[in-house]
C-alpha positions in Angstrom: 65.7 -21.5 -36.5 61.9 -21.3 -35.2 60.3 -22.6 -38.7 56.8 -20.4 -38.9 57.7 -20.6 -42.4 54.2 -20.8 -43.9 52.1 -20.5 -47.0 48.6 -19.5 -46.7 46.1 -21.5 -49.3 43.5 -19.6 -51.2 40.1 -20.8 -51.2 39.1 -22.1 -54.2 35.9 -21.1 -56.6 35.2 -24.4 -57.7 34.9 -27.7 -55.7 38.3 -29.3 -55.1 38.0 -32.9 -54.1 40.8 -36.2 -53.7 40.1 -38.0 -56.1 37.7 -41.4 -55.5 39.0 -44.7 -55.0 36.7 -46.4 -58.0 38.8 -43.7 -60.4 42.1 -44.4 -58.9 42.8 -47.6 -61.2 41.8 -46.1 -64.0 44.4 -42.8 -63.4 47.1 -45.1 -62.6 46.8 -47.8 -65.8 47.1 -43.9 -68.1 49.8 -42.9 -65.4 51.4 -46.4 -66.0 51.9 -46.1 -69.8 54.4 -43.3 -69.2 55.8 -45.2 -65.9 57.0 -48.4 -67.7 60.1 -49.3 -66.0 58.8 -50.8 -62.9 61.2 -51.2 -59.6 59.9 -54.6 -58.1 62.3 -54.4 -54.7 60.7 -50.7 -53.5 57.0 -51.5 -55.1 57.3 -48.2 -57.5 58.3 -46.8 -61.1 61.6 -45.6 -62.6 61.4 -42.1 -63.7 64.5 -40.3 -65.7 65.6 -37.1 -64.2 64.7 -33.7 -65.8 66.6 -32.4 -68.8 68.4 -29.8 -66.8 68.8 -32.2 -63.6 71.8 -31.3 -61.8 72.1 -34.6 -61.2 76.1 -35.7 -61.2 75.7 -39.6 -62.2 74.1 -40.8 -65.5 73.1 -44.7 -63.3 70.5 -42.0 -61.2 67.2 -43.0 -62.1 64.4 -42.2 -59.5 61.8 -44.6 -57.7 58.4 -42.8 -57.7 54.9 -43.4 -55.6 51.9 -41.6 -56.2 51.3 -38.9 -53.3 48.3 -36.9 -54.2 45.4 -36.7 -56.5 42.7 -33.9 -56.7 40.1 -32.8 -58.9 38.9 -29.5 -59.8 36.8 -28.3 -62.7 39.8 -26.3 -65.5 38.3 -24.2 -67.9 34.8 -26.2 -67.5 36.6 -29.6 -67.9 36.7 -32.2 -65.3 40.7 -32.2 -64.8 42.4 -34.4 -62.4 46.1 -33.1 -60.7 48.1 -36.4 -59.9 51.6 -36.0 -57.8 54.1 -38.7 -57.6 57.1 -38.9 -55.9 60.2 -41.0 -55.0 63.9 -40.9 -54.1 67.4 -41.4 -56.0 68.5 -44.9 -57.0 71.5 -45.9 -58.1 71.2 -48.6 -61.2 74.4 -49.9 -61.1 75.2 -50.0 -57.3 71.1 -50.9 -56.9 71.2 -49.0 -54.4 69.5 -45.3 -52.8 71.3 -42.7 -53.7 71.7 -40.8 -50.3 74.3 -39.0 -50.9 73.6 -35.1 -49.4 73.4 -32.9 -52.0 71.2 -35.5 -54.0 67.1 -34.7 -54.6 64.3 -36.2 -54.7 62.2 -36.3 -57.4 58.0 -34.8 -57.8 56.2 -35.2 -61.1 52.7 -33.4 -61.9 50.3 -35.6 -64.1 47.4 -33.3 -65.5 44.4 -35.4 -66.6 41.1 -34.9 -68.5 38.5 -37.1 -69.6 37.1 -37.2 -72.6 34.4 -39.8 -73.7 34.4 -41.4 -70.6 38.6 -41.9 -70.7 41.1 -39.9 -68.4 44.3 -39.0 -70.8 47.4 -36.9 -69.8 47.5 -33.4 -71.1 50.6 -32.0 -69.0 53.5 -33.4 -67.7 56.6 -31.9 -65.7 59.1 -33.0 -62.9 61.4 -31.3 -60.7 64.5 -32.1 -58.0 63.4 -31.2 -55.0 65.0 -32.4 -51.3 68.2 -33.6 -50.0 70.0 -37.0 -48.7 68.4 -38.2 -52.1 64.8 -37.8 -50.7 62.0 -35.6 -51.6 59.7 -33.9 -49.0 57.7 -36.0 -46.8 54.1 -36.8 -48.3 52.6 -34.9 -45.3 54.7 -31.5 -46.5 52.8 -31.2 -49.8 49.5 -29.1 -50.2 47.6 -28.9 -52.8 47.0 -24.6 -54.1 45.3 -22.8 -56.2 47.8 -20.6 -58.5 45.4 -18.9 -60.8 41.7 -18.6 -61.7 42.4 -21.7 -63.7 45.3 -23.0 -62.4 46.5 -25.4 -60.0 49.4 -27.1 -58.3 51.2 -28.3 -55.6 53.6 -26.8 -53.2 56.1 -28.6 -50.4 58.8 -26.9 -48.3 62.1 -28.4 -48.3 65.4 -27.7 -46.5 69.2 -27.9 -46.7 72.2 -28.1 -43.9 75.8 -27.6 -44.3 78.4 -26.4 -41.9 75.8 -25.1 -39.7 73.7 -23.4 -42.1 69.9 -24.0 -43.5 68.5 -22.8 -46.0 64.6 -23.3 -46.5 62.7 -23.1 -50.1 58.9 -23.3 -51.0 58.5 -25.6 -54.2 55.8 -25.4 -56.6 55.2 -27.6 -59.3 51.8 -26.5 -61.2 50.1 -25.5 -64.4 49.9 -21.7 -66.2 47.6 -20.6 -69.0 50.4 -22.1 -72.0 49.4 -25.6 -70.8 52.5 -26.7 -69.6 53.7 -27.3 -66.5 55.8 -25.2 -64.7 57.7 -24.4 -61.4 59.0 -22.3 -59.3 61.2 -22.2 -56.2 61.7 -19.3 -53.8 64.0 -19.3 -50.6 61.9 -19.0 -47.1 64.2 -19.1 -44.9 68.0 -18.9 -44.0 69.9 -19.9 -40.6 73.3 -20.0 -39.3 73.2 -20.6 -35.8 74.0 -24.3 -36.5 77.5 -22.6 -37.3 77.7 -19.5 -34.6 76.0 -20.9 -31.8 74.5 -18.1 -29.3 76.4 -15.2 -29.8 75.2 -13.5 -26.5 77.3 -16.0 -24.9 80.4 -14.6 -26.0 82.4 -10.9 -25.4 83.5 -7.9 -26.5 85.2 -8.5 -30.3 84.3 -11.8 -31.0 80.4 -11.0 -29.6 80.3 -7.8 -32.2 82.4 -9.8 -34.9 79.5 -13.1 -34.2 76.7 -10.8 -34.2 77.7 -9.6 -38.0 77.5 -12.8 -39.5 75.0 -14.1 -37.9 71.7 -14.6 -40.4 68.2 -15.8 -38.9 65.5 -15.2 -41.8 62.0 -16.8 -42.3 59.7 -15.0 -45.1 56.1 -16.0 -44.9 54.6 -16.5 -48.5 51.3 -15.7 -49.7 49.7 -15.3 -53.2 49.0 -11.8 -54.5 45.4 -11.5 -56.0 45.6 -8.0 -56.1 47.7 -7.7 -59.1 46.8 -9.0 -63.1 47.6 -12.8 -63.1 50.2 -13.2 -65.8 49.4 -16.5 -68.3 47.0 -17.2 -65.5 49.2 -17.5 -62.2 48.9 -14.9 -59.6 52.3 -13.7 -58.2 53.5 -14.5 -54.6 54.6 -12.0 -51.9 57.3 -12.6 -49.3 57.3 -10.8 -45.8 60.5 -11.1 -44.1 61.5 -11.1 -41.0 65.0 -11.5 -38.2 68.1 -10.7 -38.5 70.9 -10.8 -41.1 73.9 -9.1 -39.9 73.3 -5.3 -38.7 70.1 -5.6 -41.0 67.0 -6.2 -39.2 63.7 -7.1 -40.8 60.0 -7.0 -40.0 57.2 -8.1 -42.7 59.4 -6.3 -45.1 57.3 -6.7 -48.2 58.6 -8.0 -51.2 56.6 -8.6 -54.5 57.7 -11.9 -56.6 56.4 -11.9 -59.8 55.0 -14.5 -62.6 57.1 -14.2 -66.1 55.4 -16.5 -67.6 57.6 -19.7 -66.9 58.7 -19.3 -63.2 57.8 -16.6 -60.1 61.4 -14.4 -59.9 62.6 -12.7 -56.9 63.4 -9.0 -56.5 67.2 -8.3 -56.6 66.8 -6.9 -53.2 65.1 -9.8 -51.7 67.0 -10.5 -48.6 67.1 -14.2 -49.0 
């Protein structure tokens, strides 16, 4: 599957910056108040899993690093966006947890200052990955999801029997103050499973060529239409091959509810 999969940033109307080093400390001492459980053997901070984790073992905690940090002006207050990440970790085996259908883990810190002290106004966390491992720290981007919103975003992928499937994952903030997230497949593949079906003959060429998928959907955010609690929606143009269906920069339009962005019914993916 060629992976052209891609998400183009918005420029931003206010100055977004990574955050400076001489601030850094004093972000991390807030972040560490919530972070309490240090992991000593991997340098980093256990973090519970989400409420709704789909997490099958109750020993799963998760060993989280910070990743980004960037700094925008929110509703004309100096707000900082931190991302931390880490992978699955057995407590009782003290182990990773690499098992395939494990995640990773991202959390979203959202910071202001206010007389000259950073405090966290928004929190949230989401699975994300595979093998127990969350995208690498080169995969996330840091986007602009609103006039006054921001977050970040990280592709991630998953094989089995020959098959990938490819999601963009957001993790960012909406007009309610809370942090929210959304996930929306990219891309699907099963040539791991069919192989070339041009190499084969008559039935079992035809037969091949029907089940055969190869989709990527580039995704872009729609500022032509009303944000909704301050996020814009997204818009997916598909393309390849999914059976007898073929697709070019078929458009489809993925709105904001108010909690997550939610795909068409006839999305292709």
């Amino acid at each position: 599957m060629k992976r052209i999969i891609s998400l183009f940033l918005l420029a931003c109307p206010v100055l977004v910056s990574a955050a400076p080093d001489n601030d850094k400390a004093a972000l991390q001492a807030v972040i560490a108040k919530y972070y309490n459980r240090p992991l000593a053997a991997h340098k980093c901070w256990l973090a519970k899993p989400p409420k709704d984790s789909g997490t099958v073992s109750d020993n799963i905690m998760y060993c989280m690093k910070p990743v980004a940090d960037h700094t925008v002006t929110r509703n004309g207050k100096a707000t900082r966006y931190v991302l931390y990440t880490g992978f699955a970790y057995d407590m009782q085996q003290k182990v990773k947890q690499g098992a395939h259908a494990s995640s990773g883990l991202a959390e979203l810190f959202v910071l202001e200052k206010a007389d000259g002290e950073w405090a966290i106004k928004q929190h949230g966390k989401d699975e994300i990955g595979a093998w127990g491992e969350p995208p690498e720290n080169k995969e996330w981007k840091f986007v602009q999801v609103g006039a006054q919103n921001w977050g970040y975003v990280a592709e991630s992928s998953y094989t089995s029997t020959g098959s990938t499937s490819t999601s963009q994952n957001f993790l960012f903030t909406d007009d309610s103050n809370r942090v929210r997230k959304s996930l929306i497949v990219s891309g699907d593949d099963n040539g791991g499973f069919f192989g070339d079906c041009n190499e084969l003959k008559g039935r079992e060429k035809r037969l091949c060529e029907d089940a055969f998928v190869s989709l990527e959907a580039e995704i872009t955010f729609d500022k032509s239409r009303p944000a909704v609690s301050g996020v814009w929606a997204l818009t997916a143009k598909l393309s390849g091959v999914s059976g007898k269906k073929k697709y070019k920069n078929q458009k489809y339009v993925i709105p904001y509810n108010g909690k997550t962005h939610v795909v068409p019914k006839n999305y292709g993916l």
